[in-house]
PyMOL Python script that loads the backbone (N, CA, C, O; Angstrom):
from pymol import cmd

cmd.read_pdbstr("""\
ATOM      1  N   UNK A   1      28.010 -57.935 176.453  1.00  0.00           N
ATOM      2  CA  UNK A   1      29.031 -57.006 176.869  1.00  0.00           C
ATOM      3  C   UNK A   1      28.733 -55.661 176.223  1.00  0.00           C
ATOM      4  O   UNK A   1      28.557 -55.549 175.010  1.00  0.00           O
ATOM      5  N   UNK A   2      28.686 -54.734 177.004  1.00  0.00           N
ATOM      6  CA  UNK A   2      28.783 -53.128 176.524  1.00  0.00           C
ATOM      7  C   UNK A   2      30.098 -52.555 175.801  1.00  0.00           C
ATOM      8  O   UNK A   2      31.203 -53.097 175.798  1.00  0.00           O
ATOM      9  N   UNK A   3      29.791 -51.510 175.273  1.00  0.00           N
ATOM     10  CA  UNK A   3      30.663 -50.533 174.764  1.00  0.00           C
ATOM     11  C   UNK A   3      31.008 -49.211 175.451  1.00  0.00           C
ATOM     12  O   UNK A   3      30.117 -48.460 175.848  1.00  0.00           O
ATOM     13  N   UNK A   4      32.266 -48.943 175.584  1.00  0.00           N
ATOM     14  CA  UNK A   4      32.702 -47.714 176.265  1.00  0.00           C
ATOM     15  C   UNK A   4      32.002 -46.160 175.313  1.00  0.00           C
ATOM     16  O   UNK A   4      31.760 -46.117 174.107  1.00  0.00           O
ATOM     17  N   UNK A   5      31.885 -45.446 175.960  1.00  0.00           N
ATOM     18  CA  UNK A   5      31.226 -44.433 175.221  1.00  0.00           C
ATOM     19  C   UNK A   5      32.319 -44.176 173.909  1.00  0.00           C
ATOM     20  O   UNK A   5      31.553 -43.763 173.037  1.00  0.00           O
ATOM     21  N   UNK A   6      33.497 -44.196 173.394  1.00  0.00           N
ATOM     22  CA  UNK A   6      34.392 -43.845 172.281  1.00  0.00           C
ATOM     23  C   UNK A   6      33.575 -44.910 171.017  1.00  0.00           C
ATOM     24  O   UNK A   6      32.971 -44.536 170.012  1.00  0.00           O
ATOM     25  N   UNK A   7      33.745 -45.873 171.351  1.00  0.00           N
ATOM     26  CA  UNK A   7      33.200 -47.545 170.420  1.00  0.00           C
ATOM     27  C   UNK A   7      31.918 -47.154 170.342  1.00  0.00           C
ATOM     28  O   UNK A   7      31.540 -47.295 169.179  1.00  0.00           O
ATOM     29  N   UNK A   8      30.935 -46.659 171.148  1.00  0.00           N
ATOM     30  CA  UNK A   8      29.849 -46.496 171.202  1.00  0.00           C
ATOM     31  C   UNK A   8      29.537 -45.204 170.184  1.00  0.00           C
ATOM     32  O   UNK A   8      28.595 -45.312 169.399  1.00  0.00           O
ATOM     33  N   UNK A   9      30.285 -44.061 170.205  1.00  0.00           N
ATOM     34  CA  UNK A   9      30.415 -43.105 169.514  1.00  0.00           C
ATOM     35  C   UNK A   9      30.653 -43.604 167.801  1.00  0.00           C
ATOM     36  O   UNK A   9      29.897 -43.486 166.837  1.00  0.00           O
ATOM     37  N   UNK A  10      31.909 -44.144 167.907  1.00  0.00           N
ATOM     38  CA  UNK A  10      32.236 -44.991 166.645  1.00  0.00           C
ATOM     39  C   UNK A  10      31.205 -46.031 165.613  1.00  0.00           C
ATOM     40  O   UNK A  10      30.984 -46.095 164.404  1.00  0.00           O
ATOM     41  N   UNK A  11      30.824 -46.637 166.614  1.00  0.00           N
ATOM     42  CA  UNK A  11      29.979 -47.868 166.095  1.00  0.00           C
ATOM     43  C   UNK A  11      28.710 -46.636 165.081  1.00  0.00           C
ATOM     44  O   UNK A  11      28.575 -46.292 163.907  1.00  0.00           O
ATOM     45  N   UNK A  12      27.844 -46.267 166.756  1.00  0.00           N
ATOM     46  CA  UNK A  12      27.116 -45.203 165.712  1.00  0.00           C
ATOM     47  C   UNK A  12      27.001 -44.586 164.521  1.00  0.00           C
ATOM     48  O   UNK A  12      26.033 -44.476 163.769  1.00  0.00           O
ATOM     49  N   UNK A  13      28.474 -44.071 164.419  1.00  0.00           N
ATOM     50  CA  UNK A  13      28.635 -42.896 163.440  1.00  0.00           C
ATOM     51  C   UNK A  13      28.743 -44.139 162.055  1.00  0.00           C
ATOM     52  O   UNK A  13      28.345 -43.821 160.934  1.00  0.00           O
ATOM     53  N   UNK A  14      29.189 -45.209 162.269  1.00  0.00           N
ATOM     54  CA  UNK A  14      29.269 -45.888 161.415  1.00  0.00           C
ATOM     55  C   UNK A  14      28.364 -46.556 160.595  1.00  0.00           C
ATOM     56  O   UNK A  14      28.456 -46.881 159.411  1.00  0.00           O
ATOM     57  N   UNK A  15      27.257 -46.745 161.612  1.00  0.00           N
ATOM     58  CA  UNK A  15      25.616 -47.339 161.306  1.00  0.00           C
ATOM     59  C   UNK A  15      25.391 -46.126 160.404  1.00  0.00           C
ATOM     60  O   UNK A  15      24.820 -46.500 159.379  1.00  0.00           O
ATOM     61  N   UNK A  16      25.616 -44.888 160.404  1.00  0.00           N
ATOM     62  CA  UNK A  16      24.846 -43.992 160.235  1.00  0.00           C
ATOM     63  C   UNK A  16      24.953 -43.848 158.800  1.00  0.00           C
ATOM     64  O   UNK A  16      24.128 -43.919 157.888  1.00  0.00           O
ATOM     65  N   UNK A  17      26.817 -43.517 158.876  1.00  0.00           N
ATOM     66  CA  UNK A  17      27.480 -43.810 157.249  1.00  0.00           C
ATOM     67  C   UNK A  17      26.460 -45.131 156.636  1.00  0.00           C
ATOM     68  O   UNK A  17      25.610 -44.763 155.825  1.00  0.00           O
ATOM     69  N   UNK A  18      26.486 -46.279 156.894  1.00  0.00           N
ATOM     70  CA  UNK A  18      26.260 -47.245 156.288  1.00  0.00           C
ATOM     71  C   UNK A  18      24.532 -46.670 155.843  1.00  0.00           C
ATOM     72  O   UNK A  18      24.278 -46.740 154.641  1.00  0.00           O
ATOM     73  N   UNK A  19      23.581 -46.215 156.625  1.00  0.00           N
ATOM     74  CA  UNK A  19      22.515 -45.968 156.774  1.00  0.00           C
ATOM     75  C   UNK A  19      22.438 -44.817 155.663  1.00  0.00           C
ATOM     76  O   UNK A  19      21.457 -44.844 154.920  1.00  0.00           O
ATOM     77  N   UNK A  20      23.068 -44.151 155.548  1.00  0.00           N
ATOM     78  CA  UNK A  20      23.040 -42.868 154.179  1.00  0.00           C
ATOM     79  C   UNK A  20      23.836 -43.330 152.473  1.00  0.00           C
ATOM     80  O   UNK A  20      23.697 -42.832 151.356  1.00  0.00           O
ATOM     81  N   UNK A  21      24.607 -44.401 152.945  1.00  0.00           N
ATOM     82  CA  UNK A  21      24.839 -44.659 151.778  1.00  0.00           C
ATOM     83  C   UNK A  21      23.857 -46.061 151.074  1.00  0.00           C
ATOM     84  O   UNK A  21      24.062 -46.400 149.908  1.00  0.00           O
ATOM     85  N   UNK A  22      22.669 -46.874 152.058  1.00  0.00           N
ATOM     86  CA  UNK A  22      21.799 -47.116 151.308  1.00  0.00           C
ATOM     87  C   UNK A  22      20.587 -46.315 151.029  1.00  0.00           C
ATOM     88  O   UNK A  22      19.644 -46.689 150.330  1.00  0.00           O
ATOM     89  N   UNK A  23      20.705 -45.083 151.688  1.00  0.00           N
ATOM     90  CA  UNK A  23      19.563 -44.103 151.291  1.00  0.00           C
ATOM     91  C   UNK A  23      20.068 -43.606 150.088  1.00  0.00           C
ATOM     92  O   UNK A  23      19.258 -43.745 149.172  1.00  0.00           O
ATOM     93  N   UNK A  24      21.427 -42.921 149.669  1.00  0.00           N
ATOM     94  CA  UNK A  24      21.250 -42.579 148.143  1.00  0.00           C
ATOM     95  C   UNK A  24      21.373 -44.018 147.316  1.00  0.00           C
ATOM     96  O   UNK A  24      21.560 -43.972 146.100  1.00  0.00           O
ATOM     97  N   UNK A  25      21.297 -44.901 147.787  1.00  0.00           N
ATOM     98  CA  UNK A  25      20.990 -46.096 146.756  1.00  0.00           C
ATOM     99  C   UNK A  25      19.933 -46.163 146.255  1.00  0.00           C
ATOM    100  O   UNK A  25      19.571 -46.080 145.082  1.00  0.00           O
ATOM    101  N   UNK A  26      19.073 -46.422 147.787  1.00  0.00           N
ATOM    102  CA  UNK A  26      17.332 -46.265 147.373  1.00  0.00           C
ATOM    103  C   UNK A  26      17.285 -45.116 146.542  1.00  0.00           C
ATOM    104  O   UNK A  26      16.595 -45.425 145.571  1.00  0.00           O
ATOM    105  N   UNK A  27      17.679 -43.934 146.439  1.00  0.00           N
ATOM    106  CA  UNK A  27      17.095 -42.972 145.808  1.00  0.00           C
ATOM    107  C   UNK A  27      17.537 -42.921 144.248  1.00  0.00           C
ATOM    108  O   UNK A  27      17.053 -42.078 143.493  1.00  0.00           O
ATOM    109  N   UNK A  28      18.400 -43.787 143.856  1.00  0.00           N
ATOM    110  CA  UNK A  28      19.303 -43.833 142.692  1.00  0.00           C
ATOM    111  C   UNK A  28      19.904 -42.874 142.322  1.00  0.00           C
ATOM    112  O   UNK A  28      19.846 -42.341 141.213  1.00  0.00           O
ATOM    113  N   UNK A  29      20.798 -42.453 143.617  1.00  0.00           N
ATOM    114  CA  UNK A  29      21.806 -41.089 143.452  1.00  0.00           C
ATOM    115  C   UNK A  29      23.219 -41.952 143.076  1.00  0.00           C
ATOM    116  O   UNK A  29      23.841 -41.744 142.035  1.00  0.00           O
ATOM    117  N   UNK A  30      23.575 -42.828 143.963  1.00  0.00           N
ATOM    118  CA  UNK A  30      24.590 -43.822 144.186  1.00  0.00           C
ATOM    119  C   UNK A  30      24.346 -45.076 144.146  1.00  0.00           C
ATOM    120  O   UNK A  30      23.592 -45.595 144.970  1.00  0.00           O
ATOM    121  N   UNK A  31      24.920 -45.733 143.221  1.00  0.00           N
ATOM    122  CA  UNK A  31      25.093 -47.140 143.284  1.00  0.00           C
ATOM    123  C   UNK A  31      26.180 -47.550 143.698  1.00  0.00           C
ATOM    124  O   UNK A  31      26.981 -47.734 142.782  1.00  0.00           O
ATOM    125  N   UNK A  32      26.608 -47.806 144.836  1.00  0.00           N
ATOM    126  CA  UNK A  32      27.972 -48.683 145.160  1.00  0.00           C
ATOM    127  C   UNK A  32      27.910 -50.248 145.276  1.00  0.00           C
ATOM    128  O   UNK A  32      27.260 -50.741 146.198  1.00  0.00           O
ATOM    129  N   UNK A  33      28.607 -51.095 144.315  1.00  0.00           N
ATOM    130  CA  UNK A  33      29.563 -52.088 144.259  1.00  0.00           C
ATOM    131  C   UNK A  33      28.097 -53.261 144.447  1.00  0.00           C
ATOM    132  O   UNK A  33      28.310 -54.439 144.735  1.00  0.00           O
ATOM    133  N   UNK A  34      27.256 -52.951 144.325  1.00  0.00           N
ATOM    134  CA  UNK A  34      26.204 -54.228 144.140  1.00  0.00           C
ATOM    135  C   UNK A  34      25.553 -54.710 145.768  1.00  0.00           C
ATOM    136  O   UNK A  34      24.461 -55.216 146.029  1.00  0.00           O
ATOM    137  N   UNK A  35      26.194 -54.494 146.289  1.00  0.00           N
ATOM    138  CA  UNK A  35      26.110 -55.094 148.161  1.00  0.00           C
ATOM    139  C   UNK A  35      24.783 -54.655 148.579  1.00  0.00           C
ATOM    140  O   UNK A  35      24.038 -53.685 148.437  1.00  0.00           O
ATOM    141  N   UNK A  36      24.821 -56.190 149.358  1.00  0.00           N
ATOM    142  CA  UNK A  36      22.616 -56.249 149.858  1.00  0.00           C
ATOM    143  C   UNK A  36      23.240 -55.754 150.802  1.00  0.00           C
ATOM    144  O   UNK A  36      24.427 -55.446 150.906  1.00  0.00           O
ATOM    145  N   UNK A  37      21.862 -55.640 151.936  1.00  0.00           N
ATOM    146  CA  UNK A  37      21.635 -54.799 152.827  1.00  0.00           C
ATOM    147  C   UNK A  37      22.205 -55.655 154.106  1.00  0.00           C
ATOM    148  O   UNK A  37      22.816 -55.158 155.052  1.00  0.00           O
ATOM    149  N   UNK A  38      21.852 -57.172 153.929  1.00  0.00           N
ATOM    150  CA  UNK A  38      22.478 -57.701 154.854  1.00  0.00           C
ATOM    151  C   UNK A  38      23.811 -58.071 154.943  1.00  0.00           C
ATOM    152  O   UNK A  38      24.328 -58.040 156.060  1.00  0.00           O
ATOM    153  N   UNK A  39      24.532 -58.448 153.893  1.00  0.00           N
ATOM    154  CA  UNK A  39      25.771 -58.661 153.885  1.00  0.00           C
ATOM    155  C   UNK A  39      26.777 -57.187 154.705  1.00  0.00           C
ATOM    156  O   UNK A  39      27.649 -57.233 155.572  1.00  0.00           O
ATOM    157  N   UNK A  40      26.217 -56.088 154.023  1.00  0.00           N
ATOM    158  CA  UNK A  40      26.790 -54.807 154.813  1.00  0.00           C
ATOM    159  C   UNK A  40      26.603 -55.038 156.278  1.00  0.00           C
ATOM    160  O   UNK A  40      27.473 -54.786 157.112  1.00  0.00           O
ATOM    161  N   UNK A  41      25.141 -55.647 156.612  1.00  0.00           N
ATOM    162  CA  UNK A  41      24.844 -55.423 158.290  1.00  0.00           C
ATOM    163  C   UNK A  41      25.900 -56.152 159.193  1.00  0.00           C
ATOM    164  O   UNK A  41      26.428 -55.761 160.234  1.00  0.00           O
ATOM    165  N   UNK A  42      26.110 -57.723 158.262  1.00  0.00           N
ATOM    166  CA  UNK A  42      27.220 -58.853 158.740  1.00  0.00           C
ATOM    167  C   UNK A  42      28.751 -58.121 159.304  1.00  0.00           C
ATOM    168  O   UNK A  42      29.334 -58.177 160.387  1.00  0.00           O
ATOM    169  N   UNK A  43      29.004 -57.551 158.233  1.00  0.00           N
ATOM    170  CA  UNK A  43      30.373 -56.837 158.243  1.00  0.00           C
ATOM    171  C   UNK A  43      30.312 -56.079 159.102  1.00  0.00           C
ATOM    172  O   UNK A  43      31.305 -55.997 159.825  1.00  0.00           O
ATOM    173  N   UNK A  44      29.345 -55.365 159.340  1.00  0.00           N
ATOM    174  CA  UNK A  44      29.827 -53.917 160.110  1.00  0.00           C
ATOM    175  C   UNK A  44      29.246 -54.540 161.367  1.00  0.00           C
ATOM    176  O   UNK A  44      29.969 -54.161 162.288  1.00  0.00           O
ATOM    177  N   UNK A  45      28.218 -55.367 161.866  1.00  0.00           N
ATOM    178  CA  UNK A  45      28.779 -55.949 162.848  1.00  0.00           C
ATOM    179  C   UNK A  45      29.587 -56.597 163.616  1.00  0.00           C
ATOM    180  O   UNK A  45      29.638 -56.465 164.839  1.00  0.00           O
ATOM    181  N   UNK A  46      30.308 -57.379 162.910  1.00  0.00           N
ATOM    182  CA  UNK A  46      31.909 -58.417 162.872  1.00  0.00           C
ATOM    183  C   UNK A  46      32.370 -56.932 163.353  1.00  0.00           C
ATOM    184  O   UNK A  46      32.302 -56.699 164.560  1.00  0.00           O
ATOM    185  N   UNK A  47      32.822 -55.945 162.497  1.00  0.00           N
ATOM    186  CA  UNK A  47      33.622 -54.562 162.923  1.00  0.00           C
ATOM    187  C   UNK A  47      33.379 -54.548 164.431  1.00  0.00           C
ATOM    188  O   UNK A  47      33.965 -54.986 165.421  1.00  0.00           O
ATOM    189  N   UNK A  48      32.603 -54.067 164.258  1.00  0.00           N
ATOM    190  CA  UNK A  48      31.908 -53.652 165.827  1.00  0.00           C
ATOM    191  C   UNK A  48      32.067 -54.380 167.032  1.00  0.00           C
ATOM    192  O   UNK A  48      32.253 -53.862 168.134  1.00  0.00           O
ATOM    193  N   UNK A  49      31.983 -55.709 166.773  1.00  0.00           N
ATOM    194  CA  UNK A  49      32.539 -56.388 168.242  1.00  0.00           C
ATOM    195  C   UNK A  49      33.837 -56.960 168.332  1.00  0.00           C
ATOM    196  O   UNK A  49      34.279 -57.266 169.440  1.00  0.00           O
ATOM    197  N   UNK A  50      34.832 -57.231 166.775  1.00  0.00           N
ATOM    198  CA  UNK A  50      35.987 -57.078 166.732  1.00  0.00           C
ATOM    199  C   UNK A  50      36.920 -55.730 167.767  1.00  0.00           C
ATOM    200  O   UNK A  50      37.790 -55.872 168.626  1.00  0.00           O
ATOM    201  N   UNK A  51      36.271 -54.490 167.213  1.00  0.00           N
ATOM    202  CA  UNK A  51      36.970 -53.492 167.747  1.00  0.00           C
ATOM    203  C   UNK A  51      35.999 -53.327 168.623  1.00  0.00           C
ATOM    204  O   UNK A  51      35.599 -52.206 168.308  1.00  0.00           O
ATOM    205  N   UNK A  52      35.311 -53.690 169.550  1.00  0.00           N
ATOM    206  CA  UNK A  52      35.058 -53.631 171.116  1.00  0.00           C
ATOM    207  C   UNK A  52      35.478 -54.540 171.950  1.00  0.00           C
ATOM    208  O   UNK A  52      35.678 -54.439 173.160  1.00  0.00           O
ATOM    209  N   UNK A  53      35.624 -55.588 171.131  1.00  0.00           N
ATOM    210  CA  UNK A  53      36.824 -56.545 172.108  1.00  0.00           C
ATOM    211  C   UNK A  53      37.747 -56.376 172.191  1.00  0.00           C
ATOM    212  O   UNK A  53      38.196 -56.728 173.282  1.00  0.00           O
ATOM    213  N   UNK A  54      38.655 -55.817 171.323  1.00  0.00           N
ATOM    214  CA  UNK A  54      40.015 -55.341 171.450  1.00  0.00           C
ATOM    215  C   UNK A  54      40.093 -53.908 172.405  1.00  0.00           C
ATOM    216  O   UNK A  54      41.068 -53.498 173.035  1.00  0.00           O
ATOM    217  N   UNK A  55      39.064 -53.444 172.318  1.00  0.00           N
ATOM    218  CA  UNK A  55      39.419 -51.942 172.995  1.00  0.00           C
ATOM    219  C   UNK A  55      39.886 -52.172 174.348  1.00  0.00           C
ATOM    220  O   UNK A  55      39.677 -53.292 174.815  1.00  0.00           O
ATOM    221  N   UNK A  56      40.437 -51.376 175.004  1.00  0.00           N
ATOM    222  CA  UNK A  56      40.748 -51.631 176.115  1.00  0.00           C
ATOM    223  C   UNK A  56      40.153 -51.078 177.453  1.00  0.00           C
ATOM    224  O   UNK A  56      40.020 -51.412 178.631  1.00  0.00           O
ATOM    225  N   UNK A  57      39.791 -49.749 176.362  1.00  0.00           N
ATOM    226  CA  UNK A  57      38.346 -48.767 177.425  1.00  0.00           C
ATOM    227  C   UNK A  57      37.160 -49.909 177.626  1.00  0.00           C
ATOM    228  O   UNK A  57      36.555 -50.097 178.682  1.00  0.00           O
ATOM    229  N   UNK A  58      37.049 -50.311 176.934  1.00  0.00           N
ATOM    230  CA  UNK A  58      35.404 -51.225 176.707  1.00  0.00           C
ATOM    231  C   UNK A  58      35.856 -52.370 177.687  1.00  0.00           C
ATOM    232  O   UNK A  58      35.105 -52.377 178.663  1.00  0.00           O
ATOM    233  N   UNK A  59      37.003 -53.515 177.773  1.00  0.00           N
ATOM    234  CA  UNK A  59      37.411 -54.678 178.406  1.00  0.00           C
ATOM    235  C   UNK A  59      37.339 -53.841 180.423  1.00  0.00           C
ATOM    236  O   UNK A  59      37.089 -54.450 181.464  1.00  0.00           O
ATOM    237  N   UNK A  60      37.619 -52.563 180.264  1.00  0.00           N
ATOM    238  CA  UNK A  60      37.949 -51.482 181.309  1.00  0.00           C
ATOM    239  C   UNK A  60      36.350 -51.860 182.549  1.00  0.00           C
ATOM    240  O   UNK A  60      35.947 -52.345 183.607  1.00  0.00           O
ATOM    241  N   UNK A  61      36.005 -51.066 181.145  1.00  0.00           N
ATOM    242  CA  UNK A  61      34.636 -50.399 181.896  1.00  0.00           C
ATOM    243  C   UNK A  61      33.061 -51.456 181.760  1.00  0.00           C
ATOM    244  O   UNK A  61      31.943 -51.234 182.225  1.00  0.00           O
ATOM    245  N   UNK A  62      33.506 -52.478 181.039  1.00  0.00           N
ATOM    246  CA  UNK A  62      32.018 -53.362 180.572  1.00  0.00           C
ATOM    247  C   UNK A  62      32.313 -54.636 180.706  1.00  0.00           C
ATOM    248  O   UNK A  62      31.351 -55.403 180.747  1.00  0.00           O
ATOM    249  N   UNK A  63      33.268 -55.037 180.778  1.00  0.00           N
ATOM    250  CA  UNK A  63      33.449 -56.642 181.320  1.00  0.00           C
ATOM    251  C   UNK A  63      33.361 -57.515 182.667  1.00  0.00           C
ATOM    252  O   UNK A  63      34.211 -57.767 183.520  1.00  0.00           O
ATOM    253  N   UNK A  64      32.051 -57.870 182.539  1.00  0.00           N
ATOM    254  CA  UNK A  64      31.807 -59.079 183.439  1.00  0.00           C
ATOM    255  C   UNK A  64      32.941 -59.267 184.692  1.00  0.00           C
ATOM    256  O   UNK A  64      34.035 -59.783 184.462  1.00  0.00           O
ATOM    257  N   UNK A  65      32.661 -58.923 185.667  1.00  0.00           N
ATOM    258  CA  UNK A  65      33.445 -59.459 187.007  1.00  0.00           C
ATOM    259  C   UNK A  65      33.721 -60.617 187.335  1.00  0.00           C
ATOM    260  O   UNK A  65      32.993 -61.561 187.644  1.00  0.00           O
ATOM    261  N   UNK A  66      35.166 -60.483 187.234  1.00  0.00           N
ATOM    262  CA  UNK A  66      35.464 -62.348 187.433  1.00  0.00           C
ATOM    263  C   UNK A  66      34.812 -62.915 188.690  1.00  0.00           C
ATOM    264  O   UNK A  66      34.428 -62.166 189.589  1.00  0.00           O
ATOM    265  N   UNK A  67      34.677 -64.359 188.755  1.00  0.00           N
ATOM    266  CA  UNK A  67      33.813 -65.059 189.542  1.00  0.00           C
ATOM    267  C   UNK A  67      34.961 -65.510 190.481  1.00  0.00           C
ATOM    268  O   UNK A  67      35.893 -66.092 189.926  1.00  0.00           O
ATOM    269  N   UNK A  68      35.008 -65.391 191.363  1.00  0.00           N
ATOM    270  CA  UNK A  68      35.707 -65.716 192.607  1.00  0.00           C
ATOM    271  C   UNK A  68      35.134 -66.933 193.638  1.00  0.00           C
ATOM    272  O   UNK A  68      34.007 -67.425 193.697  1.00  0.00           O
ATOM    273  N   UNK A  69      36.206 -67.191 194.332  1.00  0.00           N
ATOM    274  CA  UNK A  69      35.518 -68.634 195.045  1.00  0.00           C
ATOM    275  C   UNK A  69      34.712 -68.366 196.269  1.00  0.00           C
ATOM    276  O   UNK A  69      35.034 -67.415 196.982  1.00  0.00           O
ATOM    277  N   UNK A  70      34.029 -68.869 196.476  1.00  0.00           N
ATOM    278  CA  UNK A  70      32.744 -68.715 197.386  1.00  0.00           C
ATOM    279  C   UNK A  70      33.512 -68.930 198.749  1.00  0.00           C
ATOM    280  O   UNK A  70      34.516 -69.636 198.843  1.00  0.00           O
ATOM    281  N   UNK A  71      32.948 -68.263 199.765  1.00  0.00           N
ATOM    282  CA  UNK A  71      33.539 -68.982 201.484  1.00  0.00           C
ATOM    283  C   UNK A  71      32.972 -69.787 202.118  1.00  0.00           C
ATOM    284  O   UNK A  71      33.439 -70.169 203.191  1.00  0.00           O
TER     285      UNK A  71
END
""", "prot")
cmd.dss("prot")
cmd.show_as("cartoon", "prot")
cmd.util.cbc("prot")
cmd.orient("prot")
């Protein structure tokens, strides 16, 4: 299932956050709270299709056409 361009906007911006705050890790600017790389990926994916299933733009515009009975 797709994402409406808003979720799609969202999701992004969120990878991105997540994506800069293990770059000042790597760089030893910031250390936040101990968290591997995958456990972050887990979460913020769960996020991501949590709040694209709920959206209502996304259920709108990207959900599968119900199957109807044949003639």
């Amino acid at each position: 299932m797709g994402m409406c361009k808003k979720c799609s906007k969202i999701s992004g911006m969120m990878t991105l956050l997540v994506g800069i705050l293990f770059l000042l890790k790597d760089q030893g600017i910031w250390d936040f709270w101990g968290l591997s790389w995958y456990t972050v990926l887990f979460l913020l994916v769960g996020v991501i299709k949590l709040a694209s299933v709920h959206c209502g733009a996304c259920q709108a515009c990207c959900a599968p056409a119900p199957k109807g009975k044949k003639k």
